[in-house]
C-alpha positions as CSV (number, residue, x, y, z in Angstrom):
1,X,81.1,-45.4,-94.1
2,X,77.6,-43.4,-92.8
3,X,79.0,-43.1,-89.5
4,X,82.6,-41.7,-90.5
5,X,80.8,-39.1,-92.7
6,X,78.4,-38.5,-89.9
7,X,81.9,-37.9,-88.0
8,X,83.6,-35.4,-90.2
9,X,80.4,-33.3,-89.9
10,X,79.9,-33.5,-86.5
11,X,83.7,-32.2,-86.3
12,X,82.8,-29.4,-88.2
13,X,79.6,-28.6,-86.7
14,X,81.2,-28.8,-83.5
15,X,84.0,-26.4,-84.2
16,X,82.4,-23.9,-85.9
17,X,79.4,-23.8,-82.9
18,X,82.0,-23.8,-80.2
19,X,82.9,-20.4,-82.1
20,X,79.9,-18.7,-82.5
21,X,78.0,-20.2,-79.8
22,X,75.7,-22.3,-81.7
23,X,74.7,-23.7,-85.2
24,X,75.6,-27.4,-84.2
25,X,72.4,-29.0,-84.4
26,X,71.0,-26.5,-87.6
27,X,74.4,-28.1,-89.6
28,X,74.3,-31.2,-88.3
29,X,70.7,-32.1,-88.7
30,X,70.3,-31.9,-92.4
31,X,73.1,-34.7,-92.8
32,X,71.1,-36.5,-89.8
33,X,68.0,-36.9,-91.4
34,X,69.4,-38.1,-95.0
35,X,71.4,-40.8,-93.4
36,X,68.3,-42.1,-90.9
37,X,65.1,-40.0,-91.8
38,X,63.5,-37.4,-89.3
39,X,62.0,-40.1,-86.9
40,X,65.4,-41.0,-86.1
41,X,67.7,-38.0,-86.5
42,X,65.6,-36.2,-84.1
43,X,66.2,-37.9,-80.8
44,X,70.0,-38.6,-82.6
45,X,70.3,-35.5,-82.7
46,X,68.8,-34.5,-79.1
47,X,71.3,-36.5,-77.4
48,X,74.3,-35.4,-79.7
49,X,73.2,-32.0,-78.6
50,X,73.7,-33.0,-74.4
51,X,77.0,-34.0,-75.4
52,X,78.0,-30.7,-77.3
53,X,76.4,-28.7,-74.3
54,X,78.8,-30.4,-71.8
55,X,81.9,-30.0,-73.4
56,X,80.9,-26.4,-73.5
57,X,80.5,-25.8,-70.0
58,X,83.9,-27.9,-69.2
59,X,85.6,-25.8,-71.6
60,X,84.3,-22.6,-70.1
61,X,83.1,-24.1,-66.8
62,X,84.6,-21.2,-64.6
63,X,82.6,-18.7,-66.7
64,X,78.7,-19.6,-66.6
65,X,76.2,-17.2,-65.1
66,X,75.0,-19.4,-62.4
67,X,71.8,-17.0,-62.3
68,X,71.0,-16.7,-65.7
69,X,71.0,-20.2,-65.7
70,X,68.8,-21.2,-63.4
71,X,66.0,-18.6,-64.2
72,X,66.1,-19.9,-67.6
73,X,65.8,-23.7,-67.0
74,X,63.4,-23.8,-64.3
75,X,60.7,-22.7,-67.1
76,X,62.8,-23.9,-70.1
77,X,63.2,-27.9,-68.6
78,X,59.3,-28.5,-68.1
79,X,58.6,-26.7,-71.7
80,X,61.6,-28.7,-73.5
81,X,59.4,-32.4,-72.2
82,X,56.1,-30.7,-73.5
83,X,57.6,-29.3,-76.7
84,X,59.2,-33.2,-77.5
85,X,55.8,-34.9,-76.7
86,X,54.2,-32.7,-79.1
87,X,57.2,-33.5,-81.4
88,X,56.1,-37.1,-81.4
89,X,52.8,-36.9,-82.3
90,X,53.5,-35.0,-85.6
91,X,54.1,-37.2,-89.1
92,X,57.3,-37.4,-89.7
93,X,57.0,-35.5,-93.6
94,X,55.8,-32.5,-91.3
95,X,58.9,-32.5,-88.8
96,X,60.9,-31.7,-91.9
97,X,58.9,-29.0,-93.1
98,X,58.6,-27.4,-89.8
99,X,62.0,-27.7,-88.9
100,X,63.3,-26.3,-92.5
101,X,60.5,-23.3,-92.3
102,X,61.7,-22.4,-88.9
103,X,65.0,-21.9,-89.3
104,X,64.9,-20.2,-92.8
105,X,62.7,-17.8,-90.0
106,X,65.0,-17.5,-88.0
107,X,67.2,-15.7,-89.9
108,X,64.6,-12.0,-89.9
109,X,63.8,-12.9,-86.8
110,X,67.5,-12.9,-85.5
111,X,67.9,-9.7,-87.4
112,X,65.1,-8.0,-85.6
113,X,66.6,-9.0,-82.1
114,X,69.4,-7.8,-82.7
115,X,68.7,-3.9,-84.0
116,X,66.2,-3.7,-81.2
117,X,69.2,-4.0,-78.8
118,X,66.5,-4.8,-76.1
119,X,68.6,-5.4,-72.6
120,X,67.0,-8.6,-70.3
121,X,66.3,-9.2,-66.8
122,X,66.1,-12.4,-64.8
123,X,62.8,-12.7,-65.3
124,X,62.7,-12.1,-69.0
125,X,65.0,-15.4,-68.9
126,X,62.4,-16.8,-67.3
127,X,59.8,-15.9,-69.6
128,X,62.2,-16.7,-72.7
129,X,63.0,-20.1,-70.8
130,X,59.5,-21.6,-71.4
131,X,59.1,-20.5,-75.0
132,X,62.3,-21.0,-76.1
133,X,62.0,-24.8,-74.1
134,X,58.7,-25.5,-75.9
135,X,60.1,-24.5,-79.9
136,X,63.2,-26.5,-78.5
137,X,61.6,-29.7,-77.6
138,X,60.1,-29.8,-81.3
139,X,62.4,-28.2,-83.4
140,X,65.8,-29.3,-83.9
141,X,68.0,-25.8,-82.7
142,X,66.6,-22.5,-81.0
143,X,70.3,-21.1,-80.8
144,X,69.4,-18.4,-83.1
145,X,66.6,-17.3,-80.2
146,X,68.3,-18.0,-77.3
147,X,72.0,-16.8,-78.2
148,X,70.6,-13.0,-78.6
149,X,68.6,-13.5,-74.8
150,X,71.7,-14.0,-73.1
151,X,73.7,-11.4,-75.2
152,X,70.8,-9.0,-73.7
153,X,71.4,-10.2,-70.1
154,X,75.1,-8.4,-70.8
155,X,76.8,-11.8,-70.9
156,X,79.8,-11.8,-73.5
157,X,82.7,-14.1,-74.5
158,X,83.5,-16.7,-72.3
159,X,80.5,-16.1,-69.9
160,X,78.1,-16.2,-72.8
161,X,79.3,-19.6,-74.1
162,X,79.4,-21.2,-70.7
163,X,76.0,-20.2,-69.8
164,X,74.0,-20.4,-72.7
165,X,75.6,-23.8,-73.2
166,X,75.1,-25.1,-69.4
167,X,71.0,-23.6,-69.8
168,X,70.6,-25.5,-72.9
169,X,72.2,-28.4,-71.7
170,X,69.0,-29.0,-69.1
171,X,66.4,-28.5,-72.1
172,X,68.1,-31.2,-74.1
173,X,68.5,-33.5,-71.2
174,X,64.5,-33.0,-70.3
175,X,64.2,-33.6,-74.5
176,X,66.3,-36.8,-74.5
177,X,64.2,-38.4,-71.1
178,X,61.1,-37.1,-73.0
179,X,61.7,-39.3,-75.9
180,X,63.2,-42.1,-74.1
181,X,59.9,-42.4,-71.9
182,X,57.8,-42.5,-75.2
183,X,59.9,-45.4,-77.2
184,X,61.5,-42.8,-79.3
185,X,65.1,-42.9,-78.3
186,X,65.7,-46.7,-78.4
187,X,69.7,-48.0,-77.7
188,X,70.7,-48.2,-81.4
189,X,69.2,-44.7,-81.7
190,X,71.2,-43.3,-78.4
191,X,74.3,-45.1,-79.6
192,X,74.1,-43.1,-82.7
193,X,73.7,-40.4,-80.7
194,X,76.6,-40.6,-78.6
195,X,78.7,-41.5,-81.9
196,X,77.2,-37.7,-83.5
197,X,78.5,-36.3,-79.9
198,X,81.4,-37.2,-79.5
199,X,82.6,-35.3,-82.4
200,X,80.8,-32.3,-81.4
201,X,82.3,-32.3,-78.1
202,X,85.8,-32.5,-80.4
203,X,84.9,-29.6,-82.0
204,X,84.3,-27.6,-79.0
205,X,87.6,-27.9,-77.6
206,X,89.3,-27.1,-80.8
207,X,87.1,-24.2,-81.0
208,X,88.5,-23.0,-77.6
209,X,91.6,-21.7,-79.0
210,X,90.5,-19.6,-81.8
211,X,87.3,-18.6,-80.0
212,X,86.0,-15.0,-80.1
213,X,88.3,-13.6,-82.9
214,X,85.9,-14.3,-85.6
215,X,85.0,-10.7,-86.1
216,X,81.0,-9.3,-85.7
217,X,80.1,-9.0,-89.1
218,X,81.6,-12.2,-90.4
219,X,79.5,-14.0,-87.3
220,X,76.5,-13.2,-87.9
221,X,76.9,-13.8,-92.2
222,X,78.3,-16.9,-91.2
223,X,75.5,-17.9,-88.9
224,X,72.8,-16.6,-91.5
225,X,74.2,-18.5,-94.6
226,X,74.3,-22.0,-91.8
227,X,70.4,-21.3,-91.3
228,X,69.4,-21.1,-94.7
229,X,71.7,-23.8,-96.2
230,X,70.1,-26.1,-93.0
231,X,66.8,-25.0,-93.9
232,X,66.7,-24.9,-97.6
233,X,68.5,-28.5,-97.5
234,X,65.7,-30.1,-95.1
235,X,62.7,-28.8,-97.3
236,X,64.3,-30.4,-100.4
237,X,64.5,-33.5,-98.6
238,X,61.2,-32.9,-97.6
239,X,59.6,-32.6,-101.0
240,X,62.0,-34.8,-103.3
């Protein structure tokens, strides 16, 4: 009965990400970590994330930003492996704490970005790559951080989706290898994994048609209330 409930929310997860560009992991993750704990719903949730990235990029594979893309990997792969060893040497009560903090603090943060308007360059992909890797490989989503970089780069609709999708995809991948050198994503665990995924990569294709007419304003409340109900929900768990 876990796994069908881990389904439906990976449906809706899925969906409403494929909409607004992110947000899968930050609703997913909460449900995650009461059905398996943090130790486990990390790398879960690490793999399901690969498979939401991909159906992204199939869906808009014609669209990605081949450039943007590679600027922001080459630092952003090396920092995702770094970010998930330090992951694994944390206690597992902390992971909670640190995921539910940062995305509560994402939510100014975001804010911020956004009424600075500030327009990117390659290399500020590059730059963004390795920070936005590192906070990736321990915390559970940096869409909130990365989806305003490539907005700046002048990417929009399709493009964005494709290529913000397709640069994240190569931090997860470099995540998922991370863990699965260290012992952490063992063959039940990546089975659950897949089973998360594949109804996030659902959601993204029934995103596709309804994509893009969510108006501005309703975005970014939508994407707001997602971060705080995430974060609020994983630092109950993590002091009940």
């Amino acid at each position: 009965m876990s796994f069908v409930f881990v389904l439906a929310a990976g449906l809706v997860a899925g969906t409403l990400s494929g909409i607004v560009g992110t947000g899968a992991s930050i609703m997913l993750m909460p449900v995650l970590v009461n059905h398996y704990g943090p130790r486990e719903a990390v790398p879960i949730m690490a793999v399901a994330a690969v498979m939401a990235n991909l159906s992204r990029v199939l869906a808009w594979w014609r669209e990605v930003d081949w450039r943007a893309c590679l600027a922001y990997s080459l630092t952003g792969i090396p920092a995702a492996a770094l970010g998930a060893r330090t992951l694994l040497a944390l206690p597992a009560h902390a992971v909670e704490i640190a995921i539910g903090l940062f995305l509560i603090a994402m939510v100014p943060l975001r804010h911020w970005l956004a009424r600075h308007q500030l327009k990117a360059q390659l290399w500020h992909l590059a730059v963004g790559g390795a920070i936005i890797g590192y906070l990736t490989g321990i915390v559970v989503s940096t869409g909130p951080l990365s989806v305003p970089l490539f907005l700046s780069f002048g990417l929009t609709k399709g493009a964005f989706l494709a290529t913000e999708a397709a640069s994240s995809l190569g931090l997860y991948l470099s995540k998922s290898v991370t863990f699965e050198r260290f012992g952490a994503l063992t063959p039940d665990i990546a089975l659950k994994g897949l089973i998360a995924g594949a109804s996030l990569m659902s959601g993204a294709f029934i995103a596709r048609r309804i994509v893009l007419r969510l108006e501005p304003g309703v975005f970014r409340l939508l994407l707001d209330a997602i971060m705080l109900a995430a974060g609020l929900s994983l630092l109950w768990t993590a002091f009940s």
